[in-house]
C-alpha positions in Angstrom: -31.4 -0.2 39.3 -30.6 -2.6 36.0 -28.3 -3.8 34.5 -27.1 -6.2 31.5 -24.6 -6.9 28.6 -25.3 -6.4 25.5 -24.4 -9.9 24.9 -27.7 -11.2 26.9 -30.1 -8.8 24.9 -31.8 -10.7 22.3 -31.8 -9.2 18.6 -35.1 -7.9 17.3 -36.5 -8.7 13.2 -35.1 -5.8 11.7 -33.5 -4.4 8.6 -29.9 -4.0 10.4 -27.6 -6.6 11.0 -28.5 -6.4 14.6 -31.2 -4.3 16.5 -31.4 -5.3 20.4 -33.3 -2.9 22.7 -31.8 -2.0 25.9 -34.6 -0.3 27.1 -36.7 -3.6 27.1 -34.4 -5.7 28.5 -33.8 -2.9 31.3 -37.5 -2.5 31.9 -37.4 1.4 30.9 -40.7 2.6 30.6 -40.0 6.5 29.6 -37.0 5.9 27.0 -36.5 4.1 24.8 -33.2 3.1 23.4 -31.7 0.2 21.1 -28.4 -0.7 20.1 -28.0 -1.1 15.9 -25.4 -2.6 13.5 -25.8 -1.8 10.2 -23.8 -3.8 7.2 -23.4 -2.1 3.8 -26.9 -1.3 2.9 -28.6 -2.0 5.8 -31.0 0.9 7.4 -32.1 1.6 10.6 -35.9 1.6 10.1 -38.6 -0.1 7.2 -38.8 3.3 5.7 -38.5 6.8 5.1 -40.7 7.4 8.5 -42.1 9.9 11.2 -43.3 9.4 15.1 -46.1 11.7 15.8 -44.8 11.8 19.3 -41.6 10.6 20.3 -38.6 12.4 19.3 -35.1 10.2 18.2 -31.6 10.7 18.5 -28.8 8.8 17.0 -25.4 8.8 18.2 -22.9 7.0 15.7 -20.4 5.0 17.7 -18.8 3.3 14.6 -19.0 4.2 11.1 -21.1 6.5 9.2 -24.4 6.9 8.7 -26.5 8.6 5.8 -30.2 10.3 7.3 -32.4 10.9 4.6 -34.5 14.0 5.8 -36.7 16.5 4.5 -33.9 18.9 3.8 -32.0 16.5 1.9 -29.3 13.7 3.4 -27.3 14.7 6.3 -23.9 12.5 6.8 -23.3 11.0 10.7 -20.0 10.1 11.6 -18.7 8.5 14.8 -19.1 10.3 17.5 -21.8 12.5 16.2 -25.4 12.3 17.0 -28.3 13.7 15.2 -32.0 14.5 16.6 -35.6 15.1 15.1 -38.1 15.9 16.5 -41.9 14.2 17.1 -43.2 14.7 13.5 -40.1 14.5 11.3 -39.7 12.8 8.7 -36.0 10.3 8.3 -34.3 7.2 7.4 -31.2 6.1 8.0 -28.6 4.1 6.3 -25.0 3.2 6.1 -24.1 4.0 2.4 -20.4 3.0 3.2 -18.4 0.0 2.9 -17.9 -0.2 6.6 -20.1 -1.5 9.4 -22.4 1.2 11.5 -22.8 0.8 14.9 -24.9 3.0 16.9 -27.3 3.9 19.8 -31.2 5.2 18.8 -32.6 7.0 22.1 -36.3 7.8 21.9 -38.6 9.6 24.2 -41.3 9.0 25.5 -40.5 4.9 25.0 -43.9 4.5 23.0 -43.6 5.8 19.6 -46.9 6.8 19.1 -48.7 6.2 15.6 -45.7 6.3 13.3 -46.2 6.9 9.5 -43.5 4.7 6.6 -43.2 5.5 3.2 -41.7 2.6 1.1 -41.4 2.6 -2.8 -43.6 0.2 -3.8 -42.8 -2.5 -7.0 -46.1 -2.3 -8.0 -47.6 1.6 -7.4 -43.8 2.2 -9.0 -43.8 5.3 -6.4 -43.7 6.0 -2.9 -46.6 4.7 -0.6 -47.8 4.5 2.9 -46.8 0.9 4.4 -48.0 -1.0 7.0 -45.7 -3.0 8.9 -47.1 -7.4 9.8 -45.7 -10.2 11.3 -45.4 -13.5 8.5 -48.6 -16.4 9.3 -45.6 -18.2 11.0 -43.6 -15.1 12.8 -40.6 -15.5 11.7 -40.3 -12.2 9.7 -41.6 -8.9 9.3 -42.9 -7.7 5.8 -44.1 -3.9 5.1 -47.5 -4.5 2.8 -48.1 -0.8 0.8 -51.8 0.4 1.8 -52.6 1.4 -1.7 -52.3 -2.0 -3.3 -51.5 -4.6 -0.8 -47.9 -5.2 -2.0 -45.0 -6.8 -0.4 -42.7 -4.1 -0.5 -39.9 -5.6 1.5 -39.3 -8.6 3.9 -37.2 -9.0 7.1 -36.4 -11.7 9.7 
């Protein structure tokens, strides 16, 4: 057995607010799951994205989130969860003036190869992305494949 607080989980480089993973700090090795607060604006991944093999479920404690899916955007209030499956394609985001606080459960723990789609500044449209640490770590930056862009920057 584990246990811990989320107060001694250290935050992750993310584009929410705050991203800590339970899972890692619990030494789970077949789920994964991560604890997210979103400000205004903020989204829960680096892009419009798909696991090949883990499947994801959000459960909205606080707020509402917006998932951008293949069928169009599906609203996620507290209380509410959402799933998709290995393969399927989503983002979400809190489109509201409110903070989002939820729970992301994943299984299996490993994400397998994982595709993002970012619009990129230069290509003008959607491209694959590729997600790198800076030379000195202290953010993450999605680079599009097509042109080797700087599509967006987090620490």
């Amino acid at each position: 057995m584990e246990r811990v607080s989320l107060s001694e989980v250290d935050r992750w480089m993310s584009p929410a607010r705050s991203k800590r993973s339970l899972s890692h700090a619990l030494e789970a090795e077949q789920l994964a799951v991560n604890h997210y607060i979103l400000e205004p604006g903020e989204s829960f991944g680096f892009g419009y994205h798909r696991h090949a093999d883990q499947e994801e479920l959000f459960y909205v404690l606080e707020g509402t989130a917006t998932f951008e899916t293949e069928e169009g955007d599906v609203t996620v209030s507290a209380e509410e969860a959402i799933r998709f499956a290995p393969g399927e394609w989503q983002l979400g985001r809190n489109e509201t003036d409110e903070r989002v606080v939820a729970l992301a459960l994943g299984a299996p723990a490993d994400t397998g190869e994982t595709d993002i789609l970012r619009t990129c500044p230069d290509c003008g449209k959607r491209q694959p992305v590729r997600i790198e640490p800076t030379n000195d770590r202290d953010a993450l930056v999605a680079i599009c494949e097509e042109c080797g862009a700087e599509t967006v920057r987090h620490s």
